[in-house]
C-alpha positions in Angstrom: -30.0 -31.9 3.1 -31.6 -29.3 1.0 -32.5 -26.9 4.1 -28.7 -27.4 4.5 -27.7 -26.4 1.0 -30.2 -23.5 0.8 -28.3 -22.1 3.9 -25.2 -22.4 1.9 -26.4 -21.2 -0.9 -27.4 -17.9 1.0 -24.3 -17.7 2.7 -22.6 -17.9 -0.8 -24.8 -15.1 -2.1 -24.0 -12.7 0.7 -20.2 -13.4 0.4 -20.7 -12.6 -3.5 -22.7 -9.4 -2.4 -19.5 -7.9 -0.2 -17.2 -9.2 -3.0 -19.0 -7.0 -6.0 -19.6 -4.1 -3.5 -15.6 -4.4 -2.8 -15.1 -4.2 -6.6 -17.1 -1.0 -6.9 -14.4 0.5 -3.7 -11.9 1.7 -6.5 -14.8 4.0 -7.7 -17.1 5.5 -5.5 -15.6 8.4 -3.4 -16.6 7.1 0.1 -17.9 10.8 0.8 -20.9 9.7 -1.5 -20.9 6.1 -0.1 -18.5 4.4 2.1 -19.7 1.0 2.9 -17.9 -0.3 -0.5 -14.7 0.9 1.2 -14.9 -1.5 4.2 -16.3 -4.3 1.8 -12.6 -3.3 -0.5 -10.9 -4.0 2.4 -11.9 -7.6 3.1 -12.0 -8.1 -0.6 -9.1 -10.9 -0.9 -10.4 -13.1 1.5 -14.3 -12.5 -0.2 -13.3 -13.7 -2.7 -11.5 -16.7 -1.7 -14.4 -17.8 0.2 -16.7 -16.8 -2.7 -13.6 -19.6 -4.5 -14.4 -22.4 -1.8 -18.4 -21.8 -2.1 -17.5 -22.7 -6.0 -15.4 -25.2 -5.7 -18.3 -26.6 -3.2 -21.2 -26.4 -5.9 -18.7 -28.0 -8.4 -17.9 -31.1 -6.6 -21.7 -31.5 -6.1 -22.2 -30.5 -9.8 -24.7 -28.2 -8.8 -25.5 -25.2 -11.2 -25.4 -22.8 -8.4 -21.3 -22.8 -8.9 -22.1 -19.9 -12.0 -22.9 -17.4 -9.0 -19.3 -18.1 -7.8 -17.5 -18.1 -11.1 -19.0 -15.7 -12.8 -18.5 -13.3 -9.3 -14.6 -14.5 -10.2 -14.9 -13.4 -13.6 -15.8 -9.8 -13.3 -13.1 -9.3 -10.7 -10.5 -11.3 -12.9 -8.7 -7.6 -13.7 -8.5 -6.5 -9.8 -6.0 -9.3 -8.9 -3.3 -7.8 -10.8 -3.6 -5.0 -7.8 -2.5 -7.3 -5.0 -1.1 -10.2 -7.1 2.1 -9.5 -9.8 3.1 -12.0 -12.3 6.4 -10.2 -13.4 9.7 -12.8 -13.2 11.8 -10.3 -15.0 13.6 -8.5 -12.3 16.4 -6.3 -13.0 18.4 -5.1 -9.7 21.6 -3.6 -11.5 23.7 -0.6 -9.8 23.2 2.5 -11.9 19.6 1.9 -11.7 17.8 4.4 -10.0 16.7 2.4 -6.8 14.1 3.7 -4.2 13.0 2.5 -1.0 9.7 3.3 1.0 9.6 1.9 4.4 7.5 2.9 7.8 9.9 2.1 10.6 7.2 1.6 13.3 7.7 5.0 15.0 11.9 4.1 14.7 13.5 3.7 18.0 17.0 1.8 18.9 15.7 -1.6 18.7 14.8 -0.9 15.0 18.0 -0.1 13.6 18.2 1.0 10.3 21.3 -0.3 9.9 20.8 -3.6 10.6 17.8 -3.3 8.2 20.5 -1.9 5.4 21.9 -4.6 5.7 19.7 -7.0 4.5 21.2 -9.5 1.2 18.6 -8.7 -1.0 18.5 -5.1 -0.9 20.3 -3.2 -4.2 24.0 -2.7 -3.8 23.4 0.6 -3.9 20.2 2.8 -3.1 19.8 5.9 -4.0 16.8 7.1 -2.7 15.1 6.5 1.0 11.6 7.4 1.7 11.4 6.5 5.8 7.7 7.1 7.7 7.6 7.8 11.2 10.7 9.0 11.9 11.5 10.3 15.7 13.0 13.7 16.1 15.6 12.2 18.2 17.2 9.7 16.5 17.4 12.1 12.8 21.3 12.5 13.1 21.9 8.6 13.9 20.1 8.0 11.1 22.3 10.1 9.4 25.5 8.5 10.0 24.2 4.4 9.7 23.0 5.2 6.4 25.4 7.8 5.2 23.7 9.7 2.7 24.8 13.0 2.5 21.5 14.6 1.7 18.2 14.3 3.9 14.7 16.5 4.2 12.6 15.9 7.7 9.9 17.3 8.5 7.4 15.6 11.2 8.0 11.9 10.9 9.2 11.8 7.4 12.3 11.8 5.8 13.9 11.8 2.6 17.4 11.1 2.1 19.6 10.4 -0.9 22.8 10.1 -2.7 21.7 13.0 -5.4 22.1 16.9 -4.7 18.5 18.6 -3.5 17.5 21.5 -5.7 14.5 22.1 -3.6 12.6 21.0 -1.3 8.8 21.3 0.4 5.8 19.8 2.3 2.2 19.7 2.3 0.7 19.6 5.9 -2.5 18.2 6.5 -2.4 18.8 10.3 -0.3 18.8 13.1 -0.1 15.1 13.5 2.9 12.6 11.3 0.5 12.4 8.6 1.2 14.8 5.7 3.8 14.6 2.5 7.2 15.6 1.8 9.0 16.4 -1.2 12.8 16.8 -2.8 13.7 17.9 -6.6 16.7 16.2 -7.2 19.2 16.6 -9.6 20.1 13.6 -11.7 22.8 14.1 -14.4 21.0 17.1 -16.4 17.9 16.1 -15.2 15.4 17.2 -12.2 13.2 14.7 -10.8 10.2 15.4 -7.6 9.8 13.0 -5.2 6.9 13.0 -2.8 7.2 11.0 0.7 3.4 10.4 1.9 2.2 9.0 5.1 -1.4 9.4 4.9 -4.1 9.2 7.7 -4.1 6.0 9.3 -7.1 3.8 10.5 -7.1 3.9 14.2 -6.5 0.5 14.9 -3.4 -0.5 15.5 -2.8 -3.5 18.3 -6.4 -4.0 17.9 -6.2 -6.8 15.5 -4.8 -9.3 17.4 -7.6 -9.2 20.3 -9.9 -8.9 16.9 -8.8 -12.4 15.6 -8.6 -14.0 18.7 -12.4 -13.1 19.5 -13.8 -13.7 15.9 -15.8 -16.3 17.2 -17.5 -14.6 20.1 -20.2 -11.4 19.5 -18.1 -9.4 21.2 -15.5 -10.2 18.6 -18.0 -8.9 15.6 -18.5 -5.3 17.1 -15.5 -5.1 17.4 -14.6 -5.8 13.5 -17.6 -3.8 12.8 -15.7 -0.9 14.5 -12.5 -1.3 13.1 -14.1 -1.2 9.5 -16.2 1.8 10.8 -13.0 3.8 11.4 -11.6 2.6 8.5 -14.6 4.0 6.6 -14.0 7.0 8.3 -10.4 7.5 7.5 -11.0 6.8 3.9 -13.2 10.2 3.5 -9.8 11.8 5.5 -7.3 10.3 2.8 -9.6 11.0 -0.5 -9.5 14.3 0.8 -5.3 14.4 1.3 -4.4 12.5 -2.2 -6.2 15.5 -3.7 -4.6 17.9 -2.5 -1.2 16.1 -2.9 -2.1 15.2 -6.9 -2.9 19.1 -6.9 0.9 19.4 -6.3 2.0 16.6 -8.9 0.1 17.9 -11.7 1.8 21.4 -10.9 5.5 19.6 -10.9 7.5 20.6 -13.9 9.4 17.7 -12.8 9.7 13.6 -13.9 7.7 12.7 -10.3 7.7 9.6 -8.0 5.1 9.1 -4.8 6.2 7.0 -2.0 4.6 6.1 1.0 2.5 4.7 3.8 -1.2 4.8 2.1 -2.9 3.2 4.8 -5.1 2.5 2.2 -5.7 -1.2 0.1 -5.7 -1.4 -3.9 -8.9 -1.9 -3.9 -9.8 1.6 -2.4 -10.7 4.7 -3.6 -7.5 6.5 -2.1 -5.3 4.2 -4.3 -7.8 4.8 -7.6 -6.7 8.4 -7.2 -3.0 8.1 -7.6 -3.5 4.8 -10.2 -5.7 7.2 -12.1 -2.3 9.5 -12.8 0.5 7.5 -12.0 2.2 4.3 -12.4 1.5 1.4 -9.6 5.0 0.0 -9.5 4.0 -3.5 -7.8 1.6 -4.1 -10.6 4.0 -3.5 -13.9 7.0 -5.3 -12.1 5.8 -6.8 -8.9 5.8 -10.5 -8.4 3.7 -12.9 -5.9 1.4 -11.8 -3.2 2.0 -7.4 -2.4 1.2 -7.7 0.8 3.0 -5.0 2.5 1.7 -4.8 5.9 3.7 -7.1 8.9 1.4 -7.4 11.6 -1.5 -9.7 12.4 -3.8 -9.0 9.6 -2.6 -11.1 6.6 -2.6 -9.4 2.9 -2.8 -6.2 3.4 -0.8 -3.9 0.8 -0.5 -0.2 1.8 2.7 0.8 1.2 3.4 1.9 -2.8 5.7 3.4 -5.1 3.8 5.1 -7.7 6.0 7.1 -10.9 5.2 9.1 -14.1 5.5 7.4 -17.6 9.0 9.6 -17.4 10.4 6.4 -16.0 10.6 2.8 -17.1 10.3 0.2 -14.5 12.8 -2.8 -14.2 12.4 -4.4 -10.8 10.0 -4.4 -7.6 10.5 -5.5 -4.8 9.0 -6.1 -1.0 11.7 -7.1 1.6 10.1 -9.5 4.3 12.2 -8.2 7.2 10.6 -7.6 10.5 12.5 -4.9 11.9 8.8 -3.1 11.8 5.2 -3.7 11.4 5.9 -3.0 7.5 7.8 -4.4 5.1 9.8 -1.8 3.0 9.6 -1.9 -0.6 11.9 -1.2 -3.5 11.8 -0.3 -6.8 13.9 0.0 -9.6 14.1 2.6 -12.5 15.1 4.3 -15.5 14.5 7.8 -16.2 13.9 8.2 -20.2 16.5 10.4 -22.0 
């Protein structure tokens, strides 16, 4: 029995190892050290397995539970990030509602339509932030959501109710992955809005075969790939948030970044934007943020981030699976 509970007891210390090293993920740019980025990325389910190994030592009344709890402690003020405890939800019309959603490389068995269509989207949106976005299908798009203004450049498009004053993009290479932006003109007001798509990980389909071989040891090198390339990508996206915050702390405007991250609160890339803007999910955001729709379970990477230029009434995420995303939509005020 006690060789038994020493084994536990080192398996418990190693989960609380990956669970503080995830914690330190929001502040250490992975170009200095990137193995806290791949422990941020597993850090929900850490830490509820760093929950069961207390709850274990507390049935047995064995003082080795304080590893466990006080590991829970200190990472108290991270759940807020994937967790929201905000019941008061305003979804009015005359708000100013916009939605972020990657469409899964959109193609006519994803229609945005249908996807409009959905009971609890606002009566009225006013702005649509849509990732990867095929050439081919920009004019149907068009016409199912008929908005009379839209910006596409490369998989990304904006479109909305308001009249464009201007518009740009910031490039990071030839592939989907880059930003977009639109002033618009509200009343007597001028707001920026930035549609990202940052660098993604490299994996995608990969995660089922990943789960279903978790057992085996072919299995682990496998997950010990995917968070290698996740590693990777992080030093990519660090690298792109700068250079889009470059643009938002030029903007004369009010400013609001939507997007595909690719990226989990708990990383670095997200730090970045938190650091000058306004996480929507976690002022008005309610229940698990998990944004993601495929095979991996609680993964939030999709955000709308705003200025203090707008006050937040109402967040939501849409658990539709017209894609491998939900979309997400959030509702504000601009201050007069």
């Amino acid at each position: 029995m006690r060789t038994f509970l020493r084994v536990v007891f080192l398996l418990n210390l190693i989960a609380v190892v990956i669970a503080i090293l995830g914690y330190t993920g929001s502040y250490i740019d992975p170009h200095q050290f990137s193995l806290s980025q791949g422990a941020g990325l597993i850090l929900p389910w850490t830490l509820l397995l760093v929950a069961i190994f207390a709850g274990f030592w507390l049935v047995l009344r064995d003082k080795r539970a304080w590893v466990s709890i006080i590991c829970l402690v200190i990472g108290f003020f991270q759940i807020g990030r994937l967790v929201g405890f905000s019941f008061d939800q305003v979804t009015n019309e005359g708000e100013l509602s916009i939605l972020t959603y990657n469409s899964q490389s959109y193609n006519k068995a994803n229609q945005i339509s249908r996807f409009l269509s959905h009971q609890d989207l606002p009566s009225e949106l006013k702005i649509i932030c849509l990732q990867e976005i095929s050439d081919e299908y920009i004019e149907e798009i068009k016409a199912d959501i008929k908005m009379p203004n839209a910006f596409f450049y490369k998989g990304k498009m904006i479109l909305t109710r308001y009249p464009v004053k201007a518009q740009g993009k910031i490039q990071f290479d030839a592939s989907v992955n880059g930003c977009i932006w639109a002033d618009l003109v509200i009343g007597n007001r001028t707001i920026r809005i930035y549609n990202v798509h940052l660098r993604s990980n490299g994996i995608p389909g990969q995660e089922e075969s990943v789960l279903s071989q978790v057992t085996t040891k072919r299995g682990w090198q496998n997950i010990s790939k995917m968070l290698g390339n996740y590693r990777t990508a992080s030093k990519e996206r660090v690298s792109q948030v700068r250079r889009i915050l470059e643009d938002v702390k030029a903007c004369p405007h009010p400013v609001v970044v939507a997007g595909d991250l690719n990226d989990t609160p708990f990383s670095f890339t997200y730090q970045l934007f938190a650091d000058e803007l306004i996480d929507q999910f976690r002022v008005k955001g309610l229940g698990i943020g998990s944004t993601y729709a495929g095979s991996i379970p609680g993964l939030k990477i999709d955000y709308i981030f705003a200025d203090e230029n707008f006050e937040p009434v109402g967040h939501q995420i849409l658990r539709t699976r017209f894609s491998d995303h939900f979309p997400v939509v959030s509702n504000l005020r601009i201050d007069p």
